[in-house]
N, C-alpha and C positions, 0 to 999 in steps of 0.2 A: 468733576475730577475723578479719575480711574483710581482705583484702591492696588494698591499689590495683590490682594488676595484676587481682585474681576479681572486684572490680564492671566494673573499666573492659569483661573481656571480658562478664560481666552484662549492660551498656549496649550492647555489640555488638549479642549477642544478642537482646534486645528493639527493637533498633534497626532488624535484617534482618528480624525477626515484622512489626513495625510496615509494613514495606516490603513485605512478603508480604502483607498486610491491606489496604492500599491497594491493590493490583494487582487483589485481590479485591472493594475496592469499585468499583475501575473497571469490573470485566468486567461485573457486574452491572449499573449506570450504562448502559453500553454497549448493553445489550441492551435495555433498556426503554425502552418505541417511544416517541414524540413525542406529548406530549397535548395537550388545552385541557379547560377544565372549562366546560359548557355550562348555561349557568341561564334557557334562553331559555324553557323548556316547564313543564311541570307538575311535574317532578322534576329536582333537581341531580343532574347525571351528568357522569363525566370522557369525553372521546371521545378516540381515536387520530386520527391523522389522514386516515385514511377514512374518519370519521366515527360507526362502529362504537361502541358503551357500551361501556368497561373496568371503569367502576365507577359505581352510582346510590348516592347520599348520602342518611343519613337520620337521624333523628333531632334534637336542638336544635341539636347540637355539628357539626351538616351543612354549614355555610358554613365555619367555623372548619377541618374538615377539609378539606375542598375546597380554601382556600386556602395552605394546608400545603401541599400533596401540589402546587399549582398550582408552590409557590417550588423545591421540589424535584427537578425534570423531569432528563431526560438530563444537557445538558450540565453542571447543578448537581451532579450526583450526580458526576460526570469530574473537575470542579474541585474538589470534597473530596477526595477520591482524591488529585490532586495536591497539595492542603495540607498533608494527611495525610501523603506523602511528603517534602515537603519539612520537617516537622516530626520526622522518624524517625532524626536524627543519633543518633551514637554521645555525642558532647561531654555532659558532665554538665550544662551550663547550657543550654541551647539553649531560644531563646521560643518556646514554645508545643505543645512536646513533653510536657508532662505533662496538656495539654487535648487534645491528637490520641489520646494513649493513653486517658482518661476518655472519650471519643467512640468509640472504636474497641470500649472494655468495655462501653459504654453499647448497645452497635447490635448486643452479643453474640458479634461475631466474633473476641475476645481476651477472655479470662478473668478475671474479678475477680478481684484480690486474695483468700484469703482472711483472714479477722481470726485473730489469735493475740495470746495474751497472754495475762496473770492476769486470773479473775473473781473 
């Protein structure tokens, strides 16, 4: 049987990872340069802003990526980070900490659960 006190530290635990994860999706965030997605020419390509091709788009699903990656830029990727932190309490209730942990397993940088139980 689990004690109040072994989840609550549990919830620490998970709470400082969580906060370790953000800091990790900042830096990354941070580092990846300013884009636009350029659909002026003959092929959808993302450019930095000297203009340079980071990435040419291709296939059906080419605008649909394009526009993904367009909503995602720097600063988008900074402000998850801080959502993500801001969602990392320790408190058992806290809104929106079991959706920053599902995002955080989802993008691979914290570990799924695994499944246990009877088959």
């Amino acid at each position: 049987m689990v004690t109040r006190h072994e989840r609550q530290l549990e919830r620490a635990a998970l709470a400082k990872r969580m906060r370790e994860r953000a800091d990790e999706v900042h830096a990354v965030a941070r580092n990846v340069p300013f884009w636009r997605v350029d659909d002026t020419g003959d092929e959808l390509v993302m450019r930095d802003t000297d203009g340079a091709v980071l990435v040419t788009f291709h296939g059906i699903h080419a605008p649909l990526m394009a526009r993904w990656l367009d909503m995602l830029g720097r600063t988008a990727g900074m402000a998850l980070a801080q959502l993500i932190r801001h969602c990392s309490g320790s408190q058992e209730e806290l809104p929106g900490r079991a959706a920053a942990l599902a995002l955080l397993q989802e993008m691979g940088v914290e570990p799924k659960p695994t499944r246990s139980g009877r088959r």
